[in-house]
PDBQT receptor file of N, H, CA, C and O in Angstrom, charges set to zero:
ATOM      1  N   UNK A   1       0.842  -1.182   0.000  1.00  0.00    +0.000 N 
ATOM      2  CA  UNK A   1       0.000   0.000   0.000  1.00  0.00    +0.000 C 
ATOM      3  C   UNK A   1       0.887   1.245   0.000  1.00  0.00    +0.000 C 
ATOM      4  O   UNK A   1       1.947   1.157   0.620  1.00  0.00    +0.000 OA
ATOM      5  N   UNK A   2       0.665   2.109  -0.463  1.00  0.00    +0.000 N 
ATOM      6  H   UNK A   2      -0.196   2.180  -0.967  1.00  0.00    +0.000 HD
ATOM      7  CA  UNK A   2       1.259   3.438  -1.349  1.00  0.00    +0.000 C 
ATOM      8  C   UNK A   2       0.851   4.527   0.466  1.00  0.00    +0.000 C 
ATOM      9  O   UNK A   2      -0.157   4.884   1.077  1.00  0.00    +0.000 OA
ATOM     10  N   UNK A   3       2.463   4.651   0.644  1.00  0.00    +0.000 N 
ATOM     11  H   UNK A   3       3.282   4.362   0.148  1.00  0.00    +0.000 HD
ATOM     12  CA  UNK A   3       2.467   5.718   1.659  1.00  0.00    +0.000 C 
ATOM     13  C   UNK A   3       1.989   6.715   1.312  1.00  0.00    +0.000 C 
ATOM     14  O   UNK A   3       2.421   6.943   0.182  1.00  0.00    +0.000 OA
ATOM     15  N   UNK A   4       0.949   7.909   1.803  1.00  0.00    +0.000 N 
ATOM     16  H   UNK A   4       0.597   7.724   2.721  1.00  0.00    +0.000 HD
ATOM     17  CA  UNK A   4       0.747   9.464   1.150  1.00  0.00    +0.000 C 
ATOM     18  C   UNK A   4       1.029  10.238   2.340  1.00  0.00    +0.000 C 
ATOM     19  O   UNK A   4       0.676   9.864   3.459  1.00  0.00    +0.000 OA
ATOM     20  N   UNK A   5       1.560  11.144   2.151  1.00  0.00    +0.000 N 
ATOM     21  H   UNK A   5       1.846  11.448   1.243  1.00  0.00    +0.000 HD
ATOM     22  CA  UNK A   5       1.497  12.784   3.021  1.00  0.00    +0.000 C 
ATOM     23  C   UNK A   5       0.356  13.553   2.859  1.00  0.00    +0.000 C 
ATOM     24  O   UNK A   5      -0.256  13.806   1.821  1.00  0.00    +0.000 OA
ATOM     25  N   UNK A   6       0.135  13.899   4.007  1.00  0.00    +0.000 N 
ATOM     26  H   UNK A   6       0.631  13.693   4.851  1.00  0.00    +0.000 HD
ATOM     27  CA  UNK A   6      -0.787  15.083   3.947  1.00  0.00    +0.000 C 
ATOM     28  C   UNK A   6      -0.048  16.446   4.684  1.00  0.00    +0.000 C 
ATOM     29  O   UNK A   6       0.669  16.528   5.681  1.00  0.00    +0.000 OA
ATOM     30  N   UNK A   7      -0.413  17.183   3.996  1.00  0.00    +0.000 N 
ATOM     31  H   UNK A   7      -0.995  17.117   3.186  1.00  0.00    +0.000 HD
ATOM     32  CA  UNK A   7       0.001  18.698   4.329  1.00  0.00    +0.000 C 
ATOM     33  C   UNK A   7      -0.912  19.558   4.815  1.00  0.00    +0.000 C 
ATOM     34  O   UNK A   7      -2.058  19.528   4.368  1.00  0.00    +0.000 OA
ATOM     35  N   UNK A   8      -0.502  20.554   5.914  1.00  0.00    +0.000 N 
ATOM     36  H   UNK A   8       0.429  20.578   6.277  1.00  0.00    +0.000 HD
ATOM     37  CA  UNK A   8      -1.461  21.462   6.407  1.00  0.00    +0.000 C 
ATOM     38  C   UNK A   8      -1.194  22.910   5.876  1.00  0.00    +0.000 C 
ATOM     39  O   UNK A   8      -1.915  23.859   6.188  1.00  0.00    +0.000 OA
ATOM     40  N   UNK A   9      -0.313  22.993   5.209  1.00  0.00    +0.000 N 
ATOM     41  H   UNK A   9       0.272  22.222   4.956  1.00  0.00    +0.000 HD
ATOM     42  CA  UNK A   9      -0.122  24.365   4.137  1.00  0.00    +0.000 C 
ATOM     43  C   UNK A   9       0.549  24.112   2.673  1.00  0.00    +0.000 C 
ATOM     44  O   UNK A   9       1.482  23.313   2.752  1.00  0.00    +0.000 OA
ATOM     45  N   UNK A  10       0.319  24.565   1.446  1.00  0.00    +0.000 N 
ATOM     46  H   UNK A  10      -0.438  25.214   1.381  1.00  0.00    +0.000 HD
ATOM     47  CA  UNK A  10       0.678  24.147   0.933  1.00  0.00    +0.000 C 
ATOM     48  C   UNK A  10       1.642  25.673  -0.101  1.00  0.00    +0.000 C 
ATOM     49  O   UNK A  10       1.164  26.736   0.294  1.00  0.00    +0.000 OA
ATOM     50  N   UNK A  11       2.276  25.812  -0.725  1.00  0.00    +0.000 N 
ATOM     51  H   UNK A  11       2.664  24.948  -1.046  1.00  0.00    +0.000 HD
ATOM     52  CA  UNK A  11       2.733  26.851  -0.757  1.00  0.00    +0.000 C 
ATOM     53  C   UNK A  11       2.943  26.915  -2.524  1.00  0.00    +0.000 C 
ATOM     54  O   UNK A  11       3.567  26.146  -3.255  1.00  0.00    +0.000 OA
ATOM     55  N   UNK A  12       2.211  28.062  -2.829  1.00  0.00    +0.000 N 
ATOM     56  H   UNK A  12       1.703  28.687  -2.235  1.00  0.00    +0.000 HD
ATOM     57  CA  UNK A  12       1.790  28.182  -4.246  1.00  0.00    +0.000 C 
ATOM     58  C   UNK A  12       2.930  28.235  -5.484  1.00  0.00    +0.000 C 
ATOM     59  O   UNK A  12       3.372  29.384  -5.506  1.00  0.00    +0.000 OA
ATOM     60  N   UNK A  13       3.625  27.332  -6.618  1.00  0.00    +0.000 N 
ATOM     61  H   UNK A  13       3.266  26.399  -6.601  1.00  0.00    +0.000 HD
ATOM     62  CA  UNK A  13       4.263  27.114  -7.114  1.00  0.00    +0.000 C 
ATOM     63  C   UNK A  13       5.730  27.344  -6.310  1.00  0.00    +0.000 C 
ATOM     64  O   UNK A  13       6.696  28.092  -6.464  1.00  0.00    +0.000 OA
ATOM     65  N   UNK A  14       5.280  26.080  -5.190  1.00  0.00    +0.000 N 
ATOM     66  H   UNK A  14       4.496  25.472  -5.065  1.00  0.00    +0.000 HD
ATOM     67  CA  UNK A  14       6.512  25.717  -4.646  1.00  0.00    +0.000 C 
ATOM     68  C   UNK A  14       6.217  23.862  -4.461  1.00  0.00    +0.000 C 
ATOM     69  O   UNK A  14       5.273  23.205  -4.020  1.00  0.00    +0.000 OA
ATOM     70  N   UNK A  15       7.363  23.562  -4.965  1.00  0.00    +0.000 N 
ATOM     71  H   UNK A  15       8.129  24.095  -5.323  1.00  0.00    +0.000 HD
ATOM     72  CA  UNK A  15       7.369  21.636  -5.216  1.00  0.00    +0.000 C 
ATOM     73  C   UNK A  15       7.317  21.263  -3.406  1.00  0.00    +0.000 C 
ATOM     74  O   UNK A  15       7.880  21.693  -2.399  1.00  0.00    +0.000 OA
ATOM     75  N   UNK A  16       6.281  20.205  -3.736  1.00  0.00    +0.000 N 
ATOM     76  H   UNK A  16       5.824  19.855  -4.554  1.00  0.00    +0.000 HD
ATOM     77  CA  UNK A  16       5.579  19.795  -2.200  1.00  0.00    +0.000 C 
ATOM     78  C   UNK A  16       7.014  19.615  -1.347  1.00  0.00    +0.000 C 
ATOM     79  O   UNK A  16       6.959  20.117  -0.224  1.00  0.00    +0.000 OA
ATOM     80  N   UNK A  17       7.675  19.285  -1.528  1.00  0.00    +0.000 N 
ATOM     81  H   UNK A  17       7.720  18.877  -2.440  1.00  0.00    +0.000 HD
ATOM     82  CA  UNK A  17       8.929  18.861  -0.162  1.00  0.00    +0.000 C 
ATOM     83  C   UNK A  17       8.963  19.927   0.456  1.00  0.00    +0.000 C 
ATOM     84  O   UNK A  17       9.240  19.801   1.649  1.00  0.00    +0.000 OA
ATOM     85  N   UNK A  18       8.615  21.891  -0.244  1.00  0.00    +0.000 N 
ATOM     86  H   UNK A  18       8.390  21.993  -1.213  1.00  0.00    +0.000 HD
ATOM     87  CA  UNK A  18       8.498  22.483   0.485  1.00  0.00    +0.000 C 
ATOM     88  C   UNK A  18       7.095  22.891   1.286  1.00  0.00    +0.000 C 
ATOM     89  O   UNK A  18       6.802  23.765   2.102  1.00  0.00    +0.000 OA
ATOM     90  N   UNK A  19       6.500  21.990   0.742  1.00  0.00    +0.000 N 
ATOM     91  H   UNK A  19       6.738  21.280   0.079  1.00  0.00    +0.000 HD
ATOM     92  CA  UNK A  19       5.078  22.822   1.964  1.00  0.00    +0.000 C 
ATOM     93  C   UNK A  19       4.815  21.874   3.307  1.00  0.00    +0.000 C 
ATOM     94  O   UNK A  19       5.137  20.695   3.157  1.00  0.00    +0.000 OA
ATOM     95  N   UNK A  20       4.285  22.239   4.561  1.00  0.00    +0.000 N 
ATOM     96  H   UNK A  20       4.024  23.196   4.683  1.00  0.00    +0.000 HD
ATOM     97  CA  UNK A  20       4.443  22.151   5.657  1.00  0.00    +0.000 C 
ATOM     98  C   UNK A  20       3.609  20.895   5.423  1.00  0.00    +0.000 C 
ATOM     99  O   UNK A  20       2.618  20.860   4.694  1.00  0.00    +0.000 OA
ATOM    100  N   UNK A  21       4.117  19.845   6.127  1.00  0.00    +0.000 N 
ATOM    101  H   UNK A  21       4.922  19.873   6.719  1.00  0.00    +0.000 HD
ATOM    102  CA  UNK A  21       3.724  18.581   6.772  1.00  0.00    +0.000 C 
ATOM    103  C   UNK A  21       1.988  18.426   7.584  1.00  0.00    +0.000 C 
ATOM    104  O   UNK A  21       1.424  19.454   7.959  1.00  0.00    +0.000 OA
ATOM    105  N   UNK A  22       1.648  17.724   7.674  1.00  0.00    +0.000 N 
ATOM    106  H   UNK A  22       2.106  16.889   7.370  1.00  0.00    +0.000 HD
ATOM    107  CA  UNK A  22       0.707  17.679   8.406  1.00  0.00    +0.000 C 
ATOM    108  C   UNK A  22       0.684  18.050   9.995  1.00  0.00    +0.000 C 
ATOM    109  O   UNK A  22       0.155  18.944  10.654  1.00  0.00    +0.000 OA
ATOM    110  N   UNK A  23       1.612  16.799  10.322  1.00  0.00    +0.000 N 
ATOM    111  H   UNK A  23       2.042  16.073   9.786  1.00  0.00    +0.000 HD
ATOM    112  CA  UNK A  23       2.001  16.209  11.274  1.00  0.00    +0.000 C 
ATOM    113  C   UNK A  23       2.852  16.712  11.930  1.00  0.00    +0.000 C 
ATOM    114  O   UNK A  23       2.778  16.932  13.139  1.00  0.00    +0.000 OA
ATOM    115  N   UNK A  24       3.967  17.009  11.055  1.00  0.00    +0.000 N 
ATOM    116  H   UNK A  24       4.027  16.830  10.073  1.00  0.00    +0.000 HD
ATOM    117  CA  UNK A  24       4.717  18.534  11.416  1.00  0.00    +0.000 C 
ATOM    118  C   UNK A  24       4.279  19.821  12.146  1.00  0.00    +0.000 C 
ATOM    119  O   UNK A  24       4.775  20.317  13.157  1.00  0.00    +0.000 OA
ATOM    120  N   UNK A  25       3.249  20.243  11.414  1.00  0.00    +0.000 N 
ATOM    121  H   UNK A  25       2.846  19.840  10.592  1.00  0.00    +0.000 HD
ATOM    122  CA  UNK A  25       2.392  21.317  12.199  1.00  0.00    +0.000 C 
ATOM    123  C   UNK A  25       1.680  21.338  13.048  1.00  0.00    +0.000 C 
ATOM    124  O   UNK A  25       1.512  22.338  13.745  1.00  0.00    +0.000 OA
ATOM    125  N   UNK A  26       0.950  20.011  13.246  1.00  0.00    +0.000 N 
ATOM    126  H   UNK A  26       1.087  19.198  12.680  1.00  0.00    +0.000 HD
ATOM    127  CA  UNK A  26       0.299  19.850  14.257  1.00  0.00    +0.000 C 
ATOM    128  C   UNK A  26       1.075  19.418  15.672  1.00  0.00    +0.000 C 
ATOM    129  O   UNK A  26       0.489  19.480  16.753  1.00  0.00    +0.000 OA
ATOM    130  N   UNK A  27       2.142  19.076  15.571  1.00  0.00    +0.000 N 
ATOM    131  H   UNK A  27       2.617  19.027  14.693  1.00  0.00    +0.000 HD
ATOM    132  CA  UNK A  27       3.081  18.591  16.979  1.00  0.00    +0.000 C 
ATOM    133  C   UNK A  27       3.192  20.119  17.222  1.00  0.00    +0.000 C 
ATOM    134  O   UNK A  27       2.631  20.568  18.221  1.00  0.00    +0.000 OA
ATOM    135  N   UNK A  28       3.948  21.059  16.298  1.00  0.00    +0.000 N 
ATOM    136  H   UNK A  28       4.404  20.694  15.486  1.00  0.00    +0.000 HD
ATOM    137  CA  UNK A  28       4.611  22.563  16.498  1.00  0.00    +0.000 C 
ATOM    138  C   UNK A  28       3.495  23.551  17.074  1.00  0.00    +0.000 C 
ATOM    139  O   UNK A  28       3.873  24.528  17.721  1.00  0.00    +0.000 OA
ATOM    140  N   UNK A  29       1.939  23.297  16.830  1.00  0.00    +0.000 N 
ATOM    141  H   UNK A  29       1.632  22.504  16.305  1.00  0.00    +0.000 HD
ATOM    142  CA  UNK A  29       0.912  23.876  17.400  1.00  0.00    +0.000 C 
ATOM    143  C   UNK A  29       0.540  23.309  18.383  1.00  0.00    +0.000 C 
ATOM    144  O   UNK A  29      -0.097  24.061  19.121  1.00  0.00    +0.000 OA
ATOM    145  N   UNK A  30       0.655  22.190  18.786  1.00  0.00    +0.000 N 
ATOM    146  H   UNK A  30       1.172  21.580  18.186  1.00  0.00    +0.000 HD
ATOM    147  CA  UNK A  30       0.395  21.579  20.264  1.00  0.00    +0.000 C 
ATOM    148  C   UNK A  30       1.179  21.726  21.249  1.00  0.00    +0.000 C 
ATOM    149  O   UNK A  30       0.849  21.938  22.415  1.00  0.00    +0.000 OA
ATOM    150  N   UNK A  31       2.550  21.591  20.694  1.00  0.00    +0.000 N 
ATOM    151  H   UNK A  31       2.819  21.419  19.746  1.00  0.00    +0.000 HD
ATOM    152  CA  UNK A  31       3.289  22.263  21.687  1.00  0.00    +0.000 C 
ATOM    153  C   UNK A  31       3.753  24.024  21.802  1.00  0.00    +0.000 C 
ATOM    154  O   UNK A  31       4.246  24.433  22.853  1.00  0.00    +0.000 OA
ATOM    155  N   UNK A  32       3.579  24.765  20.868  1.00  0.00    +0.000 N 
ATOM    156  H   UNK A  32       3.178  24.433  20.014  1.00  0.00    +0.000 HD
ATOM    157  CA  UNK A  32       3.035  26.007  21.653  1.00  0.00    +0.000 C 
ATOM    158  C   UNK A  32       2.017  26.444  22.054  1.00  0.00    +0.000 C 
ATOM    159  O   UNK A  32       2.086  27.413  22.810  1.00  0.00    +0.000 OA
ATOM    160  N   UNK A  33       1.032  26.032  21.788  1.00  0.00    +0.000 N 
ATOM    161  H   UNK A  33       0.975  25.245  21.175  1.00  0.00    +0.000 HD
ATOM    162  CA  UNK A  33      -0.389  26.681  22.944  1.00  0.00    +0.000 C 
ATOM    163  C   UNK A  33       0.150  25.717  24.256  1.00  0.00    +0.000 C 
ATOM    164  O   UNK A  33      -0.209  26.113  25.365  1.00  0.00    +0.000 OA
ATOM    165  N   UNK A  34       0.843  24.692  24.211  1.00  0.00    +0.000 N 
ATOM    166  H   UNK A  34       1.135  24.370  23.310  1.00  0.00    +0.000 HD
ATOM    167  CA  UNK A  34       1.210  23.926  25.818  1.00  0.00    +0.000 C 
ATOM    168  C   UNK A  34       1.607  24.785  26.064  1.00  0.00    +0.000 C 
ATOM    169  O   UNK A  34       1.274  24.893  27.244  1.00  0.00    +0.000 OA
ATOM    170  N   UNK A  35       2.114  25.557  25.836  1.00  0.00    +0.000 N 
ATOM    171  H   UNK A  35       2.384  25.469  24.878  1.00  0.00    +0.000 HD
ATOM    172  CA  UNK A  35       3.824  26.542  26.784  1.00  0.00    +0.000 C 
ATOM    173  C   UNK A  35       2.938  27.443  27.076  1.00  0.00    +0.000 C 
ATOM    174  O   UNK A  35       2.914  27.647  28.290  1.00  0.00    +0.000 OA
ATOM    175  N   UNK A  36       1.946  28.286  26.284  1.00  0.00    +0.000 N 
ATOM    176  H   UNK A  36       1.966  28.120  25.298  1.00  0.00    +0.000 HD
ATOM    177  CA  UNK A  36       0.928  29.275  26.616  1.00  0.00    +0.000 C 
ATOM    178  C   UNK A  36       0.113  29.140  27.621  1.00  0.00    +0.000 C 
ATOM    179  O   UNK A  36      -0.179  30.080  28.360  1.00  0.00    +0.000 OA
ATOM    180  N   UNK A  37      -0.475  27.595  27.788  1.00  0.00    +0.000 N 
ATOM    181  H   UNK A  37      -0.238  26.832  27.187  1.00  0.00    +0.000 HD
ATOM    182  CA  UNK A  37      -1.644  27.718  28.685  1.00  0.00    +0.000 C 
ATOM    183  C   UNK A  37      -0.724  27.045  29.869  1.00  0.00    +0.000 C 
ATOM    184  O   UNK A  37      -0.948  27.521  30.982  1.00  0.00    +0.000 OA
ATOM    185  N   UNK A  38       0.080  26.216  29.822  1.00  0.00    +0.000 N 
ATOM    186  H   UNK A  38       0.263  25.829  28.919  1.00  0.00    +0.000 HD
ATOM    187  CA  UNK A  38       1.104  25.777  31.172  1.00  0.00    +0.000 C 
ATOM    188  C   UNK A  38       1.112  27.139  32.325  1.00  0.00    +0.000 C 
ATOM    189  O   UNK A  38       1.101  26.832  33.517  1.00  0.00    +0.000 OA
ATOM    190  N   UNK A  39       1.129  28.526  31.975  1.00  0.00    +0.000 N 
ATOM    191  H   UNK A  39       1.138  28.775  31.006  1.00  0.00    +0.000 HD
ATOM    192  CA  UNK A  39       0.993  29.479  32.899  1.00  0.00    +0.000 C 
ATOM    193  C   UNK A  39      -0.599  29.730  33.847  1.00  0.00    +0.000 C 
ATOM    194  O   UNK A  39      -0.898  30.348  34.869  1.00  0.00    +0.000 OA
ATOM    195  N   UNK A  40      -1.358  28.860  32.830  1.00  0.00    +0.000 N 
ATOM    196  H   UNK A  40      -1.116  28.359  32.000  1.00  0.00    +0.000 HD
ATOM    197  CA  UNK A  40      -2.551  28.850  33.920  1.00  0.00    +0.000 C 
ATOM    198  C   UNK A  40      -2.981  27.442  34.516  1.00  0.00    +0.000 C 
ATOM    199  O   UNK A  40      -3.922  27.246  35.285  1.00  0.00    +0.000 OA
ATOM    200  N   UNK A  41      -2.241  26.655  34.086  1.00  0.00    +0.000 N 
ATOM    201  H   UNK A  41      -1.477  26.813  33.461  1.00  0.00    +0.000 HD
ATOM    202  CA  UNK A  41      -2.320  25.144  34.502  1.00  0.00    +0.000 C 
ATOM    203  C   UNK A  41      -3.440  24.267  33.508  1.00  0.00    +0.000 C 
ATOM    204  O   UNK A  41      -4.429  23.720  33.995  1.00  0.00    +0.000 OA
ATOM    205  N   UNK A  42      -3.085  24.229  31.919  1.00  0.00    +0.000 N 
ATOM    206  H   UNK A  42      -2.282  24.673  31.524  1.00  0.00    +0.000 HD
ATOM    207  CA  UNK A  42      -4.169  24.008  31.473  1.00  0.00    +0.000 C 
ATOM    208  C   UNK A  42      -2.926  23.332  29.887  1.00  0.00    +0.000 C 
ATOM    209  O   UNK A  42      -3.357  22.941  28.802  1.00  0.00    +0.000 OA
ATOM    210  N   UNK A  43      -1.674  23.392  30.227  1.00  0.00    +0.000 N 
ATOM    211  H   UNK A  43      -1.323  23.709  31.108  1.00  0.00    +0.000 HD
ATOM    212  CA  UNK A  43      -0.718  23.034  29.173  1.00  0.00    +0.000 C 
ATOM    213  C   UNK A  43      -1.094  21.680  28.045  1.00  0.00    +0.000 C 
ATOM    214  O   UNK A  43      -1.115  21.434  26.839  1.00  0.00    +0.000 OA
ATOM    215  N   UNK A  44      -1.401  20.938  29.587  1.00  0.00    +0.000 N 
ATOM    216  H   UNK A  44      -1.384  21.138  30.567  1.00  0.00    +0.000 HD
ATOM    217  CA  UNK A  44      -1.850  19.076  28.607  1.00  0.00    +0.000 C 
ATOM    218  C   UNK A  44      -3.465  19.618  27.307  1.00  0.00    +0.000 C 
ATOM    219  O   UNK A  44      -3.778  19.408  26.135  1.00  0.00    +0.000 OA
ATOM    220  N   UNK A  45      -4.051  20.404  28.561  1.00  0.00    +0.000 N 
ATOM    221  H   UNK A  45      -3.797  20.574  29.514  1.00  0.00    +0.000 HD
ATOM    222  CA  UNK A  45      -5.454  20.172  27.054  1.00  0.00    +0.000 C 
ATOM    223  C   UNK A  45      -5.104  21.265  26.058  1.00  0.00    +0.000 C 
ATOM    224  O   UNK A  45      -5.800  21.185  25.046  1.00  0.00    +0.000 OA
ATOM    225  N   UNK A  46      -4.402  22.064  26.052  1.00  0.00    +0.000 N 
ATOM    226  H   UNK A  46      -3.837  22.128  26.874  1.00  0.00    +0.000 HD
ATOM    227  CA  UNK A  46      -4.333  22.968  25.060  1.00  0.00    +0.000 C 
ATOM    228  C   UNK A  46      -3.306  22.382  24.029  1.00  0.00    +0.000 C 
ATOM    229  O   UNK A  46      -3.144  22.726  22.858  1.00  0.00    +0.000 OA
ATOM    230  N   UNK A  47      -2.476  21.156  24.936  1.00  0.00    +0.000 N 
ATOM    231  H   UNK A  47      -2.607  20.877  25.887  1.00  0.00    +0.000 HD
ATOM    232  CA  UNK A  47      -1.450  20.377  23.963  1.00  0.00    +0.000 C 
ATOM    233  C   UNK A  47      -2.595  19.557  22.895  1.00  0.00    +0.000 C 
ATOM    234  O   UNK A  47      -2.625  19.641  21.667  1.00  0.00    +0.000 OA
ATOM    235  N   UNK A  48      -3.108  19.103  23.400  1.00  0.00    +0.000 N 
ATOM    236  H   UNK A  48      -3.084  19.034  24.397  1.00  0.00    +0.000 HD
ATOM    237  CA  UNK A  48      -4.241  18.103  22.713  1.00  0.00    +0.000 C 
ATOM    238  C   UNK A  48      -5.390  18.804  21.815  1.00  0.00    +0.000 C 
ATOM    239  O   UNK A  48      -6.113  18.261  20.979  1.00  0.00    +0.000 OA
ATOM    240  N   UNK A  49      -5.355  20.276  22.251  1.00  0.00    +0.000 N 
ATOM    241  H   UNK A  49      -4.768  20.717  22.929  1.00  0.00    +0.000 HD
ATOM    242  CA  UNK A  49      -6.312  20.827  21.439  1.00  0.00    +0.000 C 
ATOM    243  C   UNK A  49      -5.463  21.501  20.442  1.00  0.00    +0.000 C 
ATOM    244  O   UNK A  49      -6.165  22.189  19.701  1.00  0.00    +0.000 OA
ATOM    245  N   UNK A  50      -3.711  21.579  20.032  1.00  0.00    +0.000 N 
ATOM    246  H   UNK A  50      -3.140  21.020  20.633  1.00  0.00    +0.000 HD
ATOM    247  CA  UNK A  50      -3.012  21.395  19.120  1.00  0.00    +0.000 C 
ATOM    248  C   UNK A  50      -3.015  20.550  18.401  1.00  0.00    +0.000 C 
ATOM    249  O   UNK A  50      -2.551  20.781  17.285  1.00  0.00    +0.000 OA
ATOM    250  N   UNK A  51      -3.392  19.562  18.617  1.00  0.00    +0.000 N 
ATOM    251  H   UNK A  51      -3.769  19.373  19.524  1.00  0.00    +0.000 HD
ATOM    252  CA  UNK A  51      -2.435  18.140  18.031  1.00  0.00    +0.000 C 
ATOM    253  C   UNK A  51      -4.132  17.652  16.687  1.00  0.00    +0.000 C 
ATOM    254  O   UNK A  51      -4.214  16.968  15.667  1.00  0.00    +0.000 OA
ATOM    255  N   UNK A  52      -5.210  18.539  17.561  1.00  0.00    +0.000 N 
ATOM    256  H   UNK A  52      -5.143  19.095  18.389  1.00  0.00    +0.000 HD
ATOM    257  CA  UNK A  52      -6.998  18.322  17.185  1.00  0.00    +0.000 C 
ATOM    258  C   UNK A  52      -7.341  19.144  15.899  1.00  0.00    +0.000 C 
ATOM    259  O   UNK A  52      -8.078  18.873  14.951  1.00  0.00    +0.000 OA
ATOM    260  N   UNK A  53      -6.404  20.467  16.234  1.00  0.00    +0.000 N 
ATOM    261  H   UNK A  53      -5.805  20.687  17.005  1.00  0.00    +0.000 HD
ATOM    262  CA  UNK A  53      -7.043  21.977  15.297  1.00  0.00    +0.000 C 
ATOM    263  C   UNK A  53      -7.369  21.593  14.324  1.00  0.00    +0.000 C 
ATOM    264  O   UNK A  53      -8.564  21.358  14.145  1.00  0.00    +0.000 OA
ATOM    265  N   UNK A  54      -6.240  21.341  13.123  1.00  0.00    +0.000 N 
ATOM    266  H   UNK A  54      -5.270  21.532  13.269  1.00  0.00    +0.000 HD
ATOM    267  CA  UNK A  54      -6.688  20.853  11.475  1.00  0.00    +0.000 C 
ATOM    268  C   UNK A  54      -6.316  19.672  11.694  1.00  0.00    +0.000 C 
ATOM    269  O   UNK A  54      -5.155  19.532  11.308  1.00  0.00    +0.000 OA
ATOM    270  N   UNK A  55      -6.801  18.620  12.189  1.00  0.00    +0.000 N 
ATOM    271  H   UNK A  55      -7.743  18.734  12.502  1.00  0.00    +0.000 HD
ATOM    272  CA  UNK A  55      -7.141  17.291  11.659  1.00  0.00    +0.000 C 
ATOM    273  C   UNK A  55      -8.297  17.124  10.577  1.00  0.00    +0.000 C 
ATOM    274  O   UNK A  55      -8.388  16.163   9.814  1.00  0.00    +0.000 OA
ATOM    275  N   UNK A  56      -8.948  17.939  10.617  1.00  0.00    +0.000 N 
ATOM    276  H   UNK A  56      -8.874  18.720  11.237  1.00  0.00    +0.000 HD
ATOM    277  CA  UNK A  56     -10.163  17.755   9.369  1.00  0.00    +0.000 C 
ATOM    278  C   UNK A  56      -9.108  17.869   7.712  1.00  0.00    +0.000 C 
ATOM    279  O   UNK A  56      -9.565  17.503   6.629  1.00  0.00    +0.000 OA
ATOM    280  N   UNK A  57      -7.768  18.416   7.886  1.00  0.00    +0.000 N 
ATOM    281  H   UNK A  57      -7.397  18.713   8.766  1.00  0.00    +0.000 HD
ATOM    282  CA  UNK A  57      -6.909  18.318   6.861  1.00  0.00    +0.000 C 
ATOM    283  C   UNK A  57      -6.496  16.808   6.350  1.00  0.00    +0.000 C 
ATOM    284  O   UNK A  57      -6.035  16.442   5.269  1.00  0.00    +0.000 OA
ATOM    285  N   UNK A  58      -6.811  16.122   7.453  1.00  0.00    +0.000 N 
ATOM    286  H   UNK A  58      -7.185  16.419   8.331  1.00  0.00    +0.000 HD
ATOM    287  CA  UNK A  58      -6.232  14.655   6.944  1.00  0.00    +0.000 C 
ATOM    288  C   UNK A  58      -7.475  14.179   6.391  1.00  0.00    +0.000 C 
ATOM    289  O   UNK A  58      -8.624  14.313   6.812  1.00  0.00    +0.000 OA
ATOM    290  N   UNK A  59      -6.845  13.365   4.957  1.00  0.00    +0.000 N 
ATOM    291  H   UNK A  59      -5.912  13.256   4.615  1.00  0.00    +0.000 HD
ATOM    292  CA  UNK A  59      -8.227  12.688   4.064  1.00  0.00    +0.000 C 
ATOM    293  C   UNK A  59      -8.127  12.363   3.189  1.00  0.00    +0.000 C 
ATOM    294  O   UNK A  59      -7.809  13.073   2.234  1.00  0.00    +0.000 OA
ATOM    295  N   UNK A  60      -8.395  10.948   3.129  1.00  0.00    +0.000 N 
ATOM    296  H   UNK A  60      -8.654  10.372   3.904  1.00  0.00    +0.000 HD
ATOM    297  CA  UNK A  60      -7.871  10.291   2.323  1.00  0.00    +0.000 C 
ATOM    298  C   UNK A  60      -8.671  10.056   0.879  1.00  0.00    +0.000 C 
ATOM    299  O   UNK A  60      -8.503   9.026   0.226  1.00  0.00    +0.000 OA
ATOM    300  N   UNK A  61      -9.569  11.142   0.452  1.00  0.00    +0.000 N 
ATOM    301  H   UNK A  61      -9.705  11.979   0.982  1.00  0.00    +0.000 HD
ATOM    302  CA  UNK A  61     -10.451  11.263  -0.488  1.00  0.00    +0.000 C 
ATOM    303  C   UNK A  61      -9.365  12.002  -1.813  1.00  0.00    +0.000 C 
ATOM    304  O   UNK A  61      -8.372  12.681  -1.549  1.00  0.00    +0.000 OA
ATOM    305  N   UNK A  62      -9.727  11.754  -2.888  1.00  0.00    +0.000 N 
ATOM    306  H   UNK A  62     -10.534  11.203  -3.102  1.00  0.00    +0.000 HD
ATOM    307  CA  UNK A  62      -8.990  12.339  -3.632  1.00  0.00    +0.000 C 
ATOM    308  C   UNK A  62      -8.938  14.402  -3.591  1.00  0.00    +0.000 C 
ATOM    309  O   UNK A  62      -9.906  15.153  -3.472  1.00  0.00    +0.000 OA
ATOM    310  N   UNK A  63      -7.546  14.757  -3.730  1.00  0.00    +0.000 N 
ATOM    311  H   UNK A  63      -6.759  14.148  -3.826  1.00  0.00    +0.000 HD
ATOM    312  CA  UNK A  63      -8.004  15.810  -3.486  1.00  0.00    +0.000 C 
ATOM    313  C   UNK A  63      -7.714  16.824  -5.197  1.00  0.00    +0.000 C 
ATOM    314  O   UNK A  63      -6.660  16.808  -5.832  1.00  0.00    +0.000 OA
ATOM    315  N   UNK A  64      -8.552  17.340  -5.450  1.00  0.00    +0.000 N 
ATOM    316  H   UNK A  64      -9.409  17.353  -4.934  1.00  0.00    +0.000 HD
ATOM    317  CA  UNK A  64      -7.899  18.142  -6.297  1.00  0.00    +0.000 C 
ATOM    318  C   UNK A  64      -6.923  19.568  -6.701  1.00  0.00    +0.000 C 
ATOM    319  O   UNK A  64      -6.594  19.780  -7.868  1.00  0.00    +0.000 OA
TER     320      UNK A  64
């Protein structure tokens, strides 16, 4: 079965190796809203509500 990437930005006549990862972005947004909300004691769900944001980006439907 045929590995695919999904990307959460994609960057306009630039060859995909440069546009941002899915998975990539979503670790890098989970862990800064952690560091943000860690000052009010709230780091773990705001990590998880990183890791949640654009998951509707993943999909395995054809995309055009």
């Amino acid at each position: 079965m045929e590995s695919k990437a999904f990307y959460a930005h994609s960057l306009e006549n630039k060859p995909c190796q440069e546009w941002h990862l899915l998975e990539d972005h979503l670790r890098a947004t989970a862990s800064l809203a952690s560091q943000f909300a860690d000052e009010f004691g709230s780091g773990q769900w705001a990590y998880l509500a990183g890791l949640w944001h654009d998951l509707g980006r993943y999909s395995i439907k054809k995309r055009r």
